[in-house]
mmCIF entry with sequence, helices, sheets and N, C-alpha, C, O atoms, coordinates in Angstrom:
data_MODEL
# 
_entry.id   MODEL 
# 
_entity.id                         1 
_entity.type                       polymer 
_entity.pdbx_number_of_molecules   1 
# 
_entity_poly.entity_id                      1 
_entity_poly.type                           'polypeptide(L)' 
_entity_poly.nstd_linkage                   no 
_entity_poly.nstd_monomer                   no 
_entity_poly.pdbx_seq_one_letter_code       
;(UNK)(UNK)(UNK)(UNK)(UNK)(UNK)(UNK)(UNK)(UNK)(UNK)(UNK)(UNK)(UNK)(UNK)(UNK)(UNK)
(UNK)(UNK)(UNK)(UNK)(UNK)(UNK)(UNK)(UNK)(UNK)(UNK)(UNK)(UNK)(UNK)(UNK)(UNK)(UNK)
(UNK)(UNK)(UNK)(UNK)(UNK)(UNK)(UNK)(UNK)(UNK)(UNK)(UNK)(UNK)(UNK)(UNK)(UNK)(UNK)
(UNK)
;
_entity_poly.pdbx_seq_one_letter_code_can   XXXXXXXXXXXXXXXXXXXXXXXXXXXXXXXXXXXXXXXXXXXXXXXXX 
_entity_poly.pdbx_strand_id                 A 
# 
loop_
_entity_poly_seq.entity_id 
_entity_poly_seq.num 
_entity_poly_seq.mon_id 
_entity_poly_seq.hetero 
1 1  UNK n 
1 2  UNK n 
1 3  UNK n 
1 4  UNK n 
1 5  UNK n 
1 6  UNK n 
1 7  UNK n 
1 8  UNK n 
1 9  UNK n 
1 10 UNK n 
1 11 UNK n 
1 12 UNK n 
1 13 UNK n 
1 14 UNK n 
1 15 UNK n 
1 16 UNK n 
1 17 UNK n 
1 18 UNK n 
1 19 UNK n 
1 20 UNK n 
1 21 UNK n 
1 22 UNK n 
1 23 UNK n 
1 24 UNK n 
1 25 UNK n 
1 26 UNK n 
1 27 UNK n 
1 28 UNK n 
1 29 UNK n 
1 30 UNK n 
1 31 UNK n 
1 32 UNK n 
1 33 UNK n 
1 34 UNK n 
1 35 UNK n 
1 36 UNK n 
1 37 UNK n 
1 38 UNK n 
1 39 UNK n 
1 40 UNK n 
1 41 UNK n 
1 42 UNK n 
1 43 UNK n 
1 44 UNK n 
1 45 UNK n 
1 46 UNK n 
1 47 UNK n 
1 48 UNK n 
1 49 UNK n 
# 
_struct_asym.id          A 
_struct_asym.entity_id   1 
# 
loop_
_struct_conf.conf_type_id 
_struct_conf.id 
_struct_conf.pdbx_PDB_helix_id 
_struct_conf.beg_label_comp_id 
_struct_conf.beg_label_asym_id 
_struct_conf.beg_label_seq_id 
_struct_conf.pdbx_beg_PDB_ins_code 
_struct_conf.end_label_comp_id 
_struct_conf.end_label_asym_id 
_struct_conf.end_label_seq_id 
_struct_conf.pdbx_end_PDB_ins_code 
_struct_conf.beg_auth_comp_id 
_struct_conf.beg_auth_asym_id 
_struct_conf.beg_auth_seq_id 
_struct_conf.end_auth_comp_id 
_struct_conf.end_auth_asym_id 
_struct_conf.end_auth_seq_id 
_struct_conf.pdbx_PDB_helix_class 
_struct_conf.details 
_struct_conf.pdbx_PDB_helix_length 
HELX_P HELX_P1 AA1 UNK A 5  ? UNK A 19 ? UNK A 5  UNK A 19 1 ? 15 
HELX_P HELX_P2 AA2 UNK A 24 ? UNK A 27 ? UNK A 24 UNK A 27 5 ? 4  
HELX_P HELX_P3 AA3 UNK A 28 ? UNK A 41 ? UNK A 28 UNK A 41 1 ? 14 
HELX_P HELX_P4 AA4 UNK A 46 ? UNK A 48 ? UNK A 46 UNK A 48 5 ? 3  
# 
_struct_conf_type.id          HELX_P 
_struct_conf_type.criteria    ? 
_struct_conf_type.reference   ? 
# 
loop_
_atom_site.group_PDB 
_atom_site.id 
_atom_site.type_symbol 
_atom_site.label_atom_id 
_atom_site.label_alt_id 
_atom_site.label_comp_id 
_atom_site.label_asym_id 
_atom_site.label_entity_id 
_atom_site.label_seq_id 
_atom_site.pdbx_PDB_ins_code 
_atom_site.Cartn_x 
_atom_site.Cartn_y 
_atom_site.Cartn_z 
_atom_site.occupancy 
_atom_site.B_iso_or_equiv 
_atom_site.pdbx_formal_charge 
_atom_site.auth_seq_id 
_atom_site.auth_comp_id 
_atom_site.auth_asym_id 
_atom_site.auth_atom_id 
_atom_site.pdbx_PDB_model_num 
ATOM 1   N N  . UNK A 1 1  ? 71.342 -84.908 33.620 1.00 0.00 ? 1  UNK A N  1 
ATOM 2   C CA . UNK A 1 1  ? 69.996 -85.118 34.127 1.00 0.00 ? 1  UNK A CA 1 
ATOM 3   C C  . UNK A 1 1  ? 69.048 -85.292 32.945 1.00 0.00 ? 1  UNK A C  1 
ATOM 4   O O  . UNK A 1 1  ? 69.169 -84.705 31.870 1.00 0.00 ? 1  UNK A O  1 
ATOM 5   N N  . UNK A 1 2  ? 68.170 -86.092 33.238 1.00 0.00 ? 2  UNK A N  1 
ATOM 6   C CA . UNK A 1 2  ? 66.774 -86.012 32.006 1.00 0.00 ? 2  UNK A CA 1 
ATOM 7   C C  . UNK A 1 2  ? 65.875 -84.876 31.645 1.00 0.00 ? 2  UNK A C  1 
ATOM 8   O O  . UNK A 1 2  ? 65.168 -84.144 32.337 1.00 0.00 ? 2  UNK A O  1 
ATOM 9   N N  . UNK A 1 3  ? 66.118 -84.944 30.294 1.00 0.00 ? 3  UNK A N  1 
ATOM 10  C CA . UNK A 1 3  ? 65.410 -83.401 30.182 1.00 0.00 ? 3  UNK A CA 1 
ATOM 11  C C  . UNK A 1 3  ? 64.136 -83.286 30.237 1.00 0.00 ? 3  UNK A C  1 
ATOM 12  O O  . UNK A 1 3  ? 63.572 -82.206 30.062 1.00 0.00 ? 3  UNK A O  1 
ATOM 13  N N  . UNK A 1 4  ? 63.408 -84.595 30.535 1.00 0.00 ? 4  UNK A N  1 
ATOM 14  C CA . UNK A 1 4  ? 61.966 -84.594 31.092 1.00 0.00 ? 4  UNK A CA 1 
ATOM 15  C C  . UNK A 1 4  ? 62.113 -84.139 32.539 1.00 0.00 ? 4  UNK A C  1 
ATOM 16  O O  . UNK A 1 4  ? 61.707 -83.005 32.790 1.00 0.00 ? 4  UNK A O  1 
ATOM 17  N N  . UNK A 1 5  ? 62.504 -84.681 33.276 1.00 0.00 ? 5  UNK A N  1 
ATOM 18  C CA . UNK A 1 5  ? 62.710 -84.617 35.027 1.00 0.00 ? 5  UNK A CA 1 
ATOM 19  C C  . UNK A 1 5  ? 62.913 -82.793 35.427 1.00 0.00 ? 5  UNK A C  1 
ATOM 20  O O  . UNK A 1 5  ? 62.499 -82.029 36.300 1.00 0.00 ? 5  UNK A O  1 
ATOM 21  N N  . UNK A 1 6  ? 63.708 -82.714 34.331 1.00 0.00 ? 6  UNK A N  1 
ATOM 22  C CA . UNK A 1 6  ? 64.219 -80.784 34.264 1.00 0.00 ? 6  UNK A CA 1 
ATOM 23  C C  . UNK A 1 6  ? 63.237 -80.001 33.852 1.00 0.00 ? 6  UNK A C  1 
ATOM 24  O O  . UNK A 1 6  ? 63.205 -78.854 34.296 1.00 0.00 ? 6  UNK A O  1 
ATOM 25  N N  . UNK A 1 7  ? 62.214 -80.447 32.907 1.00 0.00 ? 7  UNK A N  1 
ATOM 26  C CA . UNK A 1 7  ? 61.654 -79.854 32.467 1.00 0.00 ? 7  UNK A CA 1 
ATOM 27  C C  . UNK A 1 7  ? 60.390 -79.749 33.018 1.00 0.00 ? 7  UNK A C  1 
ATOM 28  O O  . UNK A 1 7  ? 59.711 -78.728 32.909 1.00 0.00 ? 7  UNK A O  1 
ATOM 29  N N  . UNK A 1 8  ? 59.862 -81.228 33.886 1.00 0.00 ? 8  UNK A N  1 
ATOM 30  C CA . UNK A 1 8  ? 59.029 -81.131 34.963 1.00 0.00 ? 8  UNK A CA 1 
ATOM 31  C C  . UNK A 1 8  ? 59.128 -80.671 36.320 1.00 0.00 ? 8  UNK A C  1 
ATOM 32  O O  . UNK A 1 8  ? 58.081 -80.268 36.825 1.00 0.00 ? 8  UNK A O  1 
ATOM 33  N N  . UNK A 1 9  ? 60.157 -80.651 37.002 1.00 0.00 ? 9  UNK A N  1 
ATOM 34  C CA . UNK A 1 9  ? 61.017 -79.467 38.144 1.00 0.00 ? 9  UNK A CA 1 
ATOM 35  C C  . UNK A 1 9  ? 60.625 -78.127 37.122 1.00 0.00 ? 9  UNK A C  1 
ATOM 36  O O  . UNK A 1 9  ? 59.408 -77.960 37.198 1.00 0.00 ? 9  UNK A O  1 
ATOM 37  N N  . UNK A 1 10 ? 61.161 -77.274 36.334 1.00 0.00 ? 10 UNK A N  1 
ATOM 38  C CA . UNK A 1 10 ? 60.761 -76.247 36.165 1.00 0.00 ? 10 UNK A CA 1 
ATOM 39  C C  . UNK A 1 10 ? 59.330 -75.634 36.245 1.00 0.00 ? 10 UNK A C  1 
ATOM 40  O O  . UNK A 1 10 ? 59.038 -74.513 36.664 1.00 0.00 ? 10 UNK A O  1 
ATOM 41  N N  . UNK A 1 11 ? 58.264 -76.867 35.623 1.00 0.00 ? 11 UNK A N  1 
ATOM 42  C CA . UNK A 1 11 ? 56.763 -76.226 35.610 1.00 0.00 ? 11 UNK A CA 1 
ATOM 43  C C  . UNK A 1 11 ? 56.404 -76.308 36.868 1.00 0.00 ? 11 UNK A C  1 
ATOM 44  O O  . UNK A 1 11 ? 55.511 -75.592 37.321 1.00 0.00 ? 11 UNK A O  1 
ATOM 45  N N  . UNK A 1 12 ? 57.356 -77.596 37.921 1.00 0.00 ? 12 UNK A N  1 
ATOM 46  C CA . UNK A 1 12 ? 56.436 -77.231 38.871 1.00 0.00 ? 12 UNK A CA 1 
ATOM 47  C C  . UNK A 1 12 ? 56.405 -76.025 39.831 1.00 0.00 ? 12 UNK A C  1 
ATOM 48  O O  . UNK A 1 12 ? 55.498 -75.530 40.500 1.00 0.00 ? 12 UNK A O  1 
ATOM 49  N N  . UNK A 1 13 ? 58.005 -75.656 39.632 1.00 0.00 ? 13 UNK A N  1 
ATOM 50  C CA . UNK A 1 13 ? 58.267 -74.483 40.176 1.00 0.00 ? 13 UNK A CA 1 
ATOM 51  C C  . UNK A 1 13 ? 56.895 -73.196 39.963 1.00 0.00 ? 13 UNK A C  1 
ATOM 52  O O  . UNK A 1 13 ? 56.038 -72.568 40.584 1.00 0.00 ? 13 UNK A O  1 
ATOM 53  N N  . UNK A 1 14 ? 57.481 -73.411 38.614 1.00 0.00 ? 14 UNK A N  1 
ATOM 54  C CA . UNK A 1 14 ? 56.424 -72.792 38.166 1.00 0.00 ? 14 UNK A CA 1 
ATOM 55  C C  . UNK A 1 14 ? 54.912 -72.206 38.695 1.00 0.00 ? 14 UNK A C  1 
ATOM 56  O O  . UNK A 1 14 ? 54.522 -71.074 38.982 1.00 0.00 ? 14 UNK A O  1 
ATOM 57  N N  . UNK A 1 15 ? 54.292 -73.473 38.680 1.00 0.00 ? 15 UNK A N  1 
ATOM 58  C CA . UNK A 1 15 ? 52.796 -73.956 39.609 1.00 0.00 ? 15 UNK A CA 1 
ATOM 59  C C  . UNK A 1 15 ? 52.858 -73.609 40.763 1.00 0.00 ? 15 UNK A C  1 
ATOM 60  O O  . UNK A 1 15 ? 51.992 -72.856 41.206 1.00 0.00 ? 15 UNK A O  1 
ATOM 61  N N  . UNK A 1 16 ? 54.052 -74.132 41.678 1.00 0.00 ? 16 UNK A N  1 
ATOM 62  C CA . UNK A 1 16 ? 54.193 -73.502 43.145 1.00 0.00 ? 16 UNK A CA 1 
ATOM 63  C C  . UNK A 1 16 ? 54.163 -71.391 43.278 1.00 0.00 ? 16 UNK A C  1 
ATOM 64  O O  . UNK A 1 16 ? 53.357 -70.759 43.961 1.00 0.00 ? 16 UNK A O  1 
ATOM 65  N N  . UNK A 1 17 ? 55.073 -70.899 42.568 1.00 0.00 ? 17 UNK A N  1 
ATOM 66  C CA . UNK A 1 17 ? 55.067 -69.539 42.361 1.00 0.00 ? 17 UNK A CA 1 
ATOM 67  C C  . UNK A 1 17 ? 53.091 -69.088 41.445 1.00 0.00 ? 17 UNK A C  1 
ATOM 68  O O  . UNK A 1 17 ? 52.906 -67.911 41.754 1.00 0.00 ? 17 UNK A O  1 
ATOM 69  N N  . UNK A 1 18 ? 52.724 -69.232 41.196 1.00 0.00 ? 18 UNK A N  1 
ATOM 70  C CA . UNK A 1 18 ? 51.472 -69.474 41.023 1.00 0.00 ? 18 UNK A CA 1 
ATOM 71  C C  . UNK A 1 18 ? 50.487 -69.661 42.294 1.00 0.00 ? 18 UNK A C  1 
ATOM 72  O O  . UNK A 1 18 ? 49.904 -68.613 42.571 1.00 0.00 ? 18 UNK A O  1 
ATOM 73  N N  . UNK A 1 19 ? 50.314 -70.260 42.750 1.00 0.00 ? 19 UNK A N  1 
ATOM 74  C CA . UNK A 1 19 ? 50.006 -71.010 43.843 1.00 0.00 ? 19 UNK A CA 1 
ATOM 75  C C  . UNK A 1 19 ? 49.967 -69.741 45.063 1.00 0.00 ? 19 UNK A C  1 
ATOM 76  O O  . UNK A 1 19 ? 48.919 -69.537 45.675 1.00 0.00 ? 19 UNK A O  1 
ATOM 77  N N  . UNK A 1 20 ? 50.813 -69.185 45.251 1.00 0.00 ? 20 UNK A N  1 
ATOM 78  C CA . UNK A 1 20 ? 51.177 -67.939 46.034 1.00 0.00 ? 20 UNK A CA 1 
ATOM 79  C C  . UNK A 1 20 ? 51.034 -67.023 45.444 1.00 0.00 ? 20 UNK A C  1 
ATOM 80  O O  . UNK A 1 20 ? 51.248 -66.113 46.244 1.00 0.00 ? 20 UNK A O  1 
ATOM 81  N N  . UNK A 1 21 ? 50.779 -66.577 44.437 1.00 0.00 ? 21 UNK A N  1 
ATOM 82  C CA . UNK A 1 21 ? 50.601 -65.388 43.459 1.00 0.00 ? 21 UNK A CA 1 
ATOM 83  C C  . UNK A 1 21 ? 48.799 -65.668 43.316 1.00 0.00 ? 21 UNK A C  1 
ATOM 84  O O  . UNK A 1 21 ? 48.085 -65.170 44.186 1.00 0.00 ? 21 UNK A O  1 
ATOM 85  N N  . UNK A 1 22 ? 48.407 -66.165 42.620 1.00 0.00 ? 22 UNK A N  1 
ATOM 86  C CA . UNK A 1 22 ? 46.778 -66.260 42.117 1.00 0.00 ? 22 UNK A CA 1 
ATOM 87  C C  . UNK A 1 22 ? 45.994 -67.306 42.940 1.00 0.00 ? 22 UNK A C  1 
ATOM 88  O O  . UNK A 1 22 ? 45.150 -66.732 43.629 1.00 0.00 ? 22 UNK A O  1 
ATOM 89  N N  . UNK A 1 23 ? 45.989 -68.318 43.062 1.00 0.00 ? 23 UNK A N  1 
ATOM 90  C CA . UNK A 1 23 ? 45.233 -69.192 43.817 1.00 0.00 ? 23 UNK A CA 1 
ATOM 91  C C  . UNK A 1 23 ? 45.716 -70.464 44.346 1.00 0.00 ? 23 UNK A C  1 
ATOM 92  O O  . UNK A 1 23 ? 46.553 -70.959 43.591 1.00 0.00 ? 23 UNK A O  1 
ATOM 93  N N  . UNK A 1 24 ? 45.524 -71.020 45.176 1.00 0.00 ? 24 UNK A N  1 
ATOM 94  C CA . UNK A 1 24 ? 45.916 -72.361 45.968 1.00 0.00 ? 24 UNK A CA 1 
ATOM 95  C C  . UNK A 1 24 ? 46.042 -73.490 45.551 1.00 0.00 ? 24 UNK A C  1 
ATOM 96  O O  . UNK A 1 24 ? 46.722 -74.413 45.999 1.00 0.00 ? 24 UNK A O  1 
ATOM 97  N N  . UNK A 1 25 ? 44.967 -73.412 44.121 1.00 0.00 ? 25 UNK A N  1 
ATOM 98  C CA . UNK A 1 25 ? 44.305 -74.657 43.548 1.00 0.00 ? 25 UNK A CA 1 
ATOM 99  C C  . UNK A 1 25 ? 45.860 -75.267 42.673 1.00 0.00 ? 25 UNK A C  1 
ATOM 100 O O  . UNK A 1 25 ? 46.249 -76.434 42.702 1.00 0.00 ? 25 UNK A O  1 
ATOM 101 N N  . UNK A 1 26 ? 46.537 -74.127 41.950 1.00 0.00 ? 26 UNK A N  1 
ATOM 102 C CA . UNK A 1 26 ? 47.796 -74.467 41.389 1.00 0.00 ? 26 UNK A CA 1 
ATOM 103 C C  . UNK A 1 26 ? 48.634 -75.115 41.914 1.00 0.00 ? 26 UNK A C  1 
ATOM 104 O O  . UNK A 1 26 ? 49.610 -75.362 41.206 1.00 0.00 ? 26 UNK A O  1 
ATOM 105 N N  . UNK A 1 27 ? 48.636 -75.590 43.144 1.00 0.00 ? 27 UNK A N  1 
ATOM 106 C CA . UNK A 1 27 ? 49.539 -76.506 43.965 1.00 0.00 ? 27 UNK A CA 1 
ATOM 107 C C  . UNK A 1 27 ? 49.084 -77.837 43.308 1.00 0.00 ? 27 UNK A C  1 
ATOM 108 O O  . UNK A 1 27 ? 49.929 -78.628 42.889 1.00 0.00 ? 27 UNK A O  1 
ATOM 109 N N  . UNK A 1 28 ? 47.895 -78.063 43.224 1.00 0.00 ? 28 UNK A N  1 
ATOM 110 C CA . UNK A 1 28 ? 47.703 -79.749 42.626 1.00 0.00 ? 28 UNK A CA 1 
ATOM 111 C C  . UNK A 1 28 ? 48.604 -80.051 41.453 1.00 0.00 ? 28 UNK A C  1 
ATOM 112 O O  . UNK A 1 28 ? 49.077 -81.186 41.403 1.00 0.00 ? 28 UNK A O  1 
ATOM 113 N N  . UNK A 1 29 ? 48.908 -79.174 40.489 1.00 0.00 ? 29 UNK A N  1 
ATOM 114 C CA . UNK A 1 29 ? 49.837 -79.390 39.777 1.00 0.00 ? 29 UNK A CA 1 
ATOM 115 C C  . UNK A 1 29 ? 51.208 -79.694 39.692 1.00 0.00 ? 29 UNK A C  1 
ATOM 116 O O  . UNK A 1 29 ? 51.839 -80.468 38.972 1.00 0.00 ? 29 UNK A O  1 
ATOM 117 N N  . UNK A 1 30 ? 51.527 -78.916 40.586 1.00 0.00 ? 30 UNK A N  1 
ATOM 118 C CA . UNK A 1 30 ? 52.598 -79.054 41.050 1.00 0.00 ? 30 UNK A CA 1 
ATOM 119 C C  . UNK A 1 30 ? 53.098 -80.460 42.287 1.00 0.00 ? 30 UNK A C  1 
ATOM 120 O O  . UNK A 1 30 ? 54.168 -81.054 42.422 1.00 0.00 ? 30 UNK A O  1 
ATOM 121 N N  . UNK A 1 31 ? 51.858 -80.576 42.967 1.00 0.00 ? 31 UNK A N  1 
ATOM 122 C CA . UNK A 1 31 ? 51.980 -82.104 43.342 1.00 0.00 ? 31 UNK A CA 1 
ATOM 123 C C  . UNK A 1 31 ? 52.060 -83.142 42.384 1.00 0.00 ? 31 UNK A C  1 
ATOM 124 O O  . UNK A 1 31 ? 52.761 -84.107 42.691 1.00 0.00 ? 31 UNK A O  1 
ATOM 125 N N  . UNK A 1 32 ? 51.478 -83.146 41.268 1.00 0.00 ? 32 UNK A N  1 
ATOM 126 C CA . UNK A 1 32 ? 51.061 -84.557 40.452 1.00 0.00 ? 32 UNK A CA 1 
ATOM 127 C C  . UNK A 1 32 ? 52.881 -83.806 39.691 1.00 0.00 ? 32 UNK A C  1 
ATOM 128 O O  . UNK A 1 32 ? 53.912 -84.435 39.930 1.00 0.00 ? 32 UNK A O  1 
ATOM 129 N N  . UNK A 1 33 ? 52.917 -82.828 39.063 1.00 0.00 ? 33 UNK A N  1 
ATOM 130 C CA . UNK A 1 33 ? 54.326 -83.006 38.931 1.00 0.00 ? 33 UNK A CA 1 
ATOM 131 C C  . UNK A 1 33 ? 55.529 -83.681 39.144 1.00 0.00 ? 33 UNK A C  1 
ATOM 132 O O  . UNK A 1 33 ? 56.264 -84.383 38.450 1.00 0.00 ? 33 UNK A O  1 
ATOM 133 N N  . UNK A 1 34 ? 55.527 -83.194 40.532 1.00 0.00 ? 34 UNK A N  1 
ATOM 134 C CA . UNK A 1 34 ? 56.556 -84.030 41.513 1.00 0.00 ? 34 UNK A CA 1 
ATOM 135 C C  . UNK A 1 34 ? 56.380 -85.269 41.462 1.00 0.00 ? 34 UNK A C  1 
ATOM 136 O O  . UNK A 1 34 ? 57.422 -85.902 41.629 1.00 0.00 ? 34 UNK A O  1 
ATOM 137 N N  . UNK A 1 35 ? 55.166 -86.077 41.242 1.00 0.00 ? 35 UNK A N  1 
ATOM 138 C CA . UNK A 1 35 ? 54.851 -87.450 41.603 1.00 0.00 ? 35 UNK A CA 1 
ATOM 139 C C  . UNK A 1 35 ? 55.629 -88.002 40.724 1.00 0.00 ? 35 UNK A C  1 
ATOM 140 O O  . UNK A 1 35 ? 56.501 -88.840 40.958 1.00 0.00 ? 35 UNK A O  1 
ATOM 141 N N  . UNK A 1 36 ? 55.245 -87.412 39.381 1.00 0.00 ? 36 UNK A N  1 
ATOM 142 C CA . UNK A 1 36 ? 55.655 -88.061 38.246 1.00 0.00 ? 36 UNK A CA 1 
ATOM 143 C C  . UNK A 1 36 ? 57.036 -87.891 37.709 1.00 0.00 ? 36 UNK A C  1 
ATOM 144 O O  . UNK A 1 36 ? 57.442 -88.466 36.699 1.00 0.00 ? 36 UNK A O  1 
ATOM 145 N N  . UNK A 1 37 ? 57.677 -87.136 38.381 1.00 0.00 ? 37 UNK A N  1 
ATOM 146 C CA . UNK A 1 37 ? 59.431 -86.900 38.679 1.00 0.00 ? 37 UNK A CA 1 
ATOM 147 C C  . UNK A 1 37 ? 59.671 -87.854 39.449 1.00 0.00 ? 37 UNK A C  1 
ATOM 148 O O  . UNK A 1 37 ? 60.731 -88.419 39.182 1.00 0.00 ? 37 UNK A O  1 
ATOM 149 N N  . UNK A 1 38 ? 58.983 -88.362 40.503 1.00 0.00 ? 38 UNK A N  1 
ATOM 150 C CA . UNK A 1 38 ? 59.475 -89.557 41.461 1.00 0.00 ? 38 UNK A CA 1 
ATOM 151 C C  . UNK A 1 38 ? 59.342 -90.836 40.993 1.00 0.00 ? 38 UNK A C  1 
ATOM 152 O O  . UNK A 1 38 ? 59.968 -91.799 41.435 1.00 0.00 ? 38 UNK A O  1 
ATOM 153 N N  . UNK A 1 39 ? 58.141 -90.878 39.669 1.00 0.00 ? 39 UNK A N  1 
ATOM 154 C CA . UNK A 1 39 ? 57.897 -92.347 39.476 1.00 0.00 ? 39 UNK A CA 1 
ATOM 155 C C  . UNK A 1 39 ? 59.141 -92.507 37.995 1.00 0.00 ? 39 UNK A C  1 
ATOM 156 O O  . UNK A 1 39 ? 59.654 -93.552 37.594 1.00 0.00 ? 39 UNK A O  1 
ATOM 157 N N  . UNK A 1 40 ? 59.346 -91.082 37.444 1.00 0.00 ? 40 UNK A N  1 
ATOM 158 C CA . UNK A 1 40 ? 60.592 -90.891 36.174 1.00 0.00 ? 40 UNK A CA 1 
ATOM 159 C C  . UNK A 1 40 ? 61.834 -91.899 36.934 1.00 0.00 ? 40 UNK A C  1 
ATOM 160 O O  . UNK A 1 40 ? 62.155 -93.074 36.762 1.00 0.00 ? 40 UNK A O  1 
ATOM 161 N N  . UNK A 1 41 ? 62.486 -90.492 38.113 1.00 0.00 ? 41 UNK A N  1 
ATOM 162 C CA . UNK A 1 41 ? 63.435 -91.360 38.736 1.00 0.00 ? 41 UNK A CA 1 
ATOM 163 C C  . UNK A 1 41 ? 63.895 -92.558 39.211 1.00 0.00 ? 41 UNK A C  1 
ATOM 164 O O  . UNK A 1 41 ? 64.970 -93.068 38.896 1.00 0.00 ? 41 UNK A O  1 
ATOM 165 N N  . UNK A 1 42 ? 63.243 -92.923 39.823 1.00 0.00 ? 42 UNK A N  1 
ATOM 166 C CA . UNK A 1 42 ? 63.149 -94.495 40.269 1.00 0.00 ? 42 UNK A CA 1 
ATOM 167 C C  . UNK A 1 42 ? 62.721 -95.309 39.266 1.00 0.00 ? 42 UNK A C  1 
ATOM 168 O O  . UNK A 1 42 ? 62.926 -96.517 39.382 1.00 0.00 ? 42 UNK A O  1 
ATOM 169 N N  . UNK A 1 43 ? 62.168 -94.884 38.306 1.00 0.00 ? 43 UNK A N  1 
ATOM 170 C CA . UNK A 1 43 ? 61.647 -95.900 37.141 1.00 0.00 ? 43 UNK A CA 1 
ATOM 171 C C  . UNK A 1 43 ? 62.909 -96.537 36.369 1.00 0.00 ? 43 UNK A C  1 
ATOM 172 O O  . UNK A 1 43 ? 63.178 -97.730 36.234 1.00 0.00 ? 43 UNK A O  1 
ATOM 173 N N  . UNK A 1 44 ? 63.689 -95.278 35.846 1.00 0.00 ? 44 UNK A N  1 
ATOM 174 C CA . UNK A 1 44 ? 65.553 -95.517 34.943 1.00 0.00 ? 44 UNK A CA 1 
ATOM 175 C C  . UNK A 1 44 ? 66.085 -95.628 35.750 1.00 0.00 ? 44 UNK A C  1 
ATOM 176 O O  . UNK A 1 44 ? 67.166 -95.442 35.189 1.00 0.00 ? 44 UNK A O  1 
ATOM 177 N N  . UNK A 1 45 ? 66.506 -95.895 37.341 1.00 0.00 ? 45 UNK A N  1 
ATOM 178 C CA . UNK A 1 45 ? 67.475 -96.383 38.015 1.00 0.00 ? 45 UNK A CA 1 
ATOM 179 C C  . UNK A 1 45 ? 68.331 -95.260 38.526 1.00 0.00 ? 45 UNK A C  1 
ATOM 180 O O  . UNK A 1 45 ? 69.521 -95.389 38.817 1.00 0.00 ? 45 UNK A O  1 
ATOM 181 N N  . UNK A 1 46 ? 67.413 -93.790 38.642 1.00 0.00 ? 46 UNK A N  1 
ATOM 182 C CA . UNK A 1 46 ? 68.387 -92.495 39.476 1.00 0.00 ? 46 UNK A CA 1 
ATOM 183 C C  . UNK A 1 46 ? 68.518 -92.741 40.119 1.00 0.00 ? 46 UNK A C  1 
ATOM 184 O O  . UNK A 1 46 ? 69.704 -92.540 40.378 1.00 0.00 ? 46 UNK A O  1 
ATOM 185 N N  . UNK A 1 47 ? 67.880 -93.344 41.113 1.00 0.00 ? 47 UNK A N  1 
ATOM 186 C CA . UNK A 1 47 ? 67.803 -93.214 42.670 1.00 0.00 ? 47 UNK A CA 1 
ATOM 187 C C  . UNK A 1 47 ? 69.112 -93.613 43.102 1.00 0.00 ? 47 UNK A C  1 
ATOM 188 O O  . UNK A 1 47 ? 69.444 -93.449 44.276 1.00 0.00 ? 47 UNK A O  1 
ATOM 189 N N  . UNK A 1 48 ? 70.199 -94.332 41.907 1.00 0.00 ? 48 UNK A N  1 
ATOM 190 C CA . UNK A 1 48 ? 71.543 -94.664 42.352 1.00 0.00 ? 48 UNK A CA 1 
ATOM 191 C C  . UNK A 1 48 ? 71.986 -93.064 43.020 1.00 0.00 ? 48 UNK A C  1 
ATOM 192 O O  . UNK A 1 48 ? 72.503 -93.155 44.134 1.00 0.00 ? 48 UNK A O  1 
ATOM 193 N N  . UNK A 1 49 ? 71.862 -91.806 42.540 1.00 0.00 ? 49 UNK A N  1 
ATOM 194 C CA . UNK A 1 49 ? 72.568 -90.808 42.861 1.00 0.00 ? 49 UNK A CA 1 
ATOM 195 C C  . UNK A 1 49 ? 72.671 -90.491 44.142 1.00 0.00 ? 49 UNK A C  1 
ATOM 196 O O  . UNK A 1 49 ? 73.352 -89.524 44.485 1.00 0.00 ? 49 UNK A O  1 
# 
């Protein structure tokens, strides 16, 4: 796996556990995260998996 894609899955985890712990607002991060894991993937040709 890409160690960007891994490494952006981890923060967003991250942000989500946040999010439920201190405030709500930490979810936006964790959305634009994900986005940008979706535009990684499909960008190099994962989406074969």
């Amino acid at each position: 796996m890409n160690g960007q894609v891994l490494f952006n899955s981890i923060l967003a985890l991250f942000f989500l556990a946040l999010s439920f712990k201190i405030d709500w607002l930490f979810i936006i991060g964790a959305v634009l995260l994900i986005y940008i894991n979706q535009r990684l993937l499909t960008k190099k040709g994962f989406s074969k998996l």
